[in-house]
C-alpha positions, 0 to 999 in steps of 0.5 A: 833693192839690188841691181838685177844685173851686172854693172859694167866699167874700166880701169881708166884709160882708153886709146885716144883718137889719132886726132887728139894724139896728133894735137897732144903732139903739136901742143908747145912745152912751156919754159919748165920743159913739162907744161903743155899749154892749151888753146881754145882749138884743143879745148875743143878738140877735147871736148868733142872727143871725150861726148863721143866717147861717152857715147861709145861706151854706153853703146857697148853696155857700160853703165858706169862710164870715164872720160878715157883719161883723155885729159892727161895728155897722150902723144904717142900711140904707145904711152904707159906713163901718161895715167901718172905725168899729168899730175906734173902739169898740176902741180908748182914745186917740181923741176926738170932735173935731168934725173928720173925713174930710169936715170936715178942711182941704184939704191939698195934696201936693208932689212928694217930699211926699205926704199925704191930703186931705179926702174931699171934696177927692178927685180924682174927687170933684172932677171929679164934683162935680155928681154927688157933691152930687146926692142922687139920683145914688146916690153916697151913702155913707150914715149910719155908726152913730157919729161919727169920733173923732181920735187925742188920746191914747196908742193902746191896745187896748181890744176884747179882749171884742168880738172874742172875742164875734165870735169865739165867734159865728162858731165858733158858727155854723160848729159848727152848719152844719157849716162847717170854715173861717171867716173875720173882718176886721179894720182895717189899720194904715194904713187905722185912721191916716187919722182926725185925728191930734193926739197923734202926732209924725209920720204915720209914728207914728200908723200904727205906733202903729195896728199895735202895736194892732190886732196884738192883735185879729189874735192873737185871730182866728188864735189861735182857729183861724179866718182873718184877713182884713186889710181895707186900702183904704189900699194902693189908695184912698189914691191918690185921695185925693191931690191933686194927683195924685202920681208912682207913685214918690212913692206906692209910697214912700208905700204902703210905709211902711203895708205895712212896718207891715201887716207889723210887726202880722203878724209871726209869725202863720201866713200860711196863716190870713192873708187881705189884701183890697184895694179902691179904695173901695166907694162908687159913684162913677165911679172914674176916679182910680183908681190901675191895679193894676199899680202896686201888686201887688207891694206888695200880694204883700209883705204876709205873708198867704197869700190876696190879695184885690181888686177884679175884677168892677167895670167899672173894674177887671175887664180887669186881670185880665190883670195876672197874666200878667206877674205870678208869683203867691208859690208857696203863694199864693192869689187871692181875686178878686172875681167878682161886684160890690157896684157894680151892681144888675145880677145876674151870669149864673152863667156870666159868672161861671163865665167870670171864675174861669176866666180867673184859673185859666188864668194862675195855676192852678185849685188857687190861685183862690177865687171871692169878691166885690169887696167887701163887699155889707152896706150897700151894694146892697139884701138881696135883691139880695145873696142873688142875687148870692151863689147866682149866685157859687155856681153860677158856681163849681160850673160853673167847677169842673165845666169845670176839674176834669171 
């Protein structure tokens, strides 16, 4: 029987307690220069906050509840990178080189031939350049708890202990609010390739060499009952990050390769517990590079999850909702769309957001839509600016369940 109302979730991240910002910040950094190491007292710490957290969301009507992401370190208020460095206190074969995505060399594409550039080298970054180097423009990506290593060495999986600790918090949380479904994300194999690589022979290598190693922090999560949700802007932010601008052809050549290896790391992992989140990257920029959702969703419906999550509220991308018109949603498939931004101070009225879920349920029914955010809102838009955002989610879902369902 279909659910008679709405269900409620986020994208991930959400904004740590000053309490665990300060013990992130006061964590020694091994010899490698990016481990942090841990102690019982963080431990701790770290466990108590993730069960209150649980219990706050529950309290504001999510029914499918994450652990805030934070176990991936945070030590700064302001942090966007902190979904993706965690991955580096997992995994052996990574170095600090003093190379990273702003120091790397400028790389230019060639039909035929498509590869990343260095961030500041990114196309919008490019166009808006006076705005990007502004300090007041608000466009700051902030400070990210640890360095980016390179690849120098064979990839191995290291986090064995970390994500059973993420996943013993969450489980913990869940029991003692009462809460059946909780999810944890995990980098994608394409997103993890885009350090500097200087052991792997090819591209190509370096990111099936990233899905071998992360397929076992993906086992971890859904062989603990809980849902796995894949964080990839690789499949949608790459695009910017391509200069100069590529063929659609050339990209969806180049995107498939990184869901080809997506899919390789879930191979056999039950997709009703898989969740995939696009994004064209958090930060607040103008986004007019952005590559157009129609060009990549049906990449994105070839990756094996059984949920698909994306951008849907921000100003750039809030009108290609319309793109599932033309689109078949899988039968058994569901849509997380986001239906309040990270993008914006401005809290969504509960009934803007009532009016956003409908539109999804009216081209790919009520019974497949879960109301969710665009992305993470932890290190990007103030605490108490967050809260607000996610009780309007809540209430817009409770009025668009009443509409949908009577």
């Amino acid at each position: 029987m279909p659910e008679r109302h709405i269900p409620v979730s986020h994208a991930g991240s959400l904004p740590r307690t000053p309490e665990l910002i300060a013990a992130n910040e006061a964590r020694r950094i091994g010899e490698d220069g990016f481990t942090l190491e841990r102690t019982p007292e963080f431990d701790a710490l770290l466990t108590d906050a993730v069960v209150d957290l649980v219990q706050r969301q529950r309290d504001l009507g999510f029914t499918i509840v994450g652990d805030g992401e934070y176990g991936k370190a945070m030590s700064s208020a302001v942090d966007y990178g902190a979904w993706w460095s965690y991955s580096f206190q997992r995994v052996a074969g990574l170095e600090v080189t003093g190379e990273d995505l702003f120091t790397q060399p400028v790389v230019r594409s060639e039909p035929g031939k498509v590869r990343l550039t260095s961030f500041p080298d990114r196309r919008d970054w490019v166009r808006f350049r006076e705005a990007y180097q502004d300090p007041t423009s608000g466009i700051s990506t902030g400070k990210n708890a640890t360095a980016f290593p390179a690849t120098t060495g064979p990839l191995s999986y290291t986090g064995h202990d970390a994500i059973a600790s993420d996943i013993a918090n969450l489980k913990a949380g869940l029991a003692a609010a009462g809460v059946e479904e909780g999810f944890i994300t995990s980098l994608s194999p394409g997103s993890g390739a885009r350090i500097s690589n200087r052991y792997y022979a090819t591209e190509e290598e370096h990111i099936w060499a990233w899905a071998d190693v992360l397929r076992e922090e993906y086992r971890a999560v859904v062989d603990a009952g809980l849902i796995l949700q894949i964080d990839d802007p690789s499949i949608a932010e790459n695009w910017d990050q391509i200069n100069p601008e590529p063929s659609v052809e050339d990209y969806r050549a180049f995107t498939r390769t990184r869901v080809e290896a997506l899919n390789h790391a879930l191979r056999g992992l039950p997709t009703e517990q898989v969740r995939f989140h696009l994004c064209w990257g958090s930060w607040h920029g103008p986004h007019t590079t952005d590559v157009e959702f129609k060009h990549i969703v049906d990449l994105m419906l070839e990756i094996d999850a059984g949920s698909y999550s994306f951008e849907a509220a921000n100003v750039r991308h809030e009108h290609e909702w319309k793109v599932w018109r033309d689109v078949a949603l899988p039968a058994g498939k569901k849509i997380v769309p986001g239906i309040v931004s990270h993008a914006t101070n401005v809290v969504e009225h509960p009934e803007l957001v009532a009016d956003r879920i409908e539109r999804f349920a009216s081209v790919v029914g009520p019974e497949n839509v879960v109301a969710s955010t665009d992305c993470g809102l932890g290190g990007r838009i103030h605490p108490q600016i967050a809260v607000a955002k996610l009780a309007t989610l809540g209430e817009g879902a409770r009025l668009a369940g009443e509409r949908l369902f009577g």
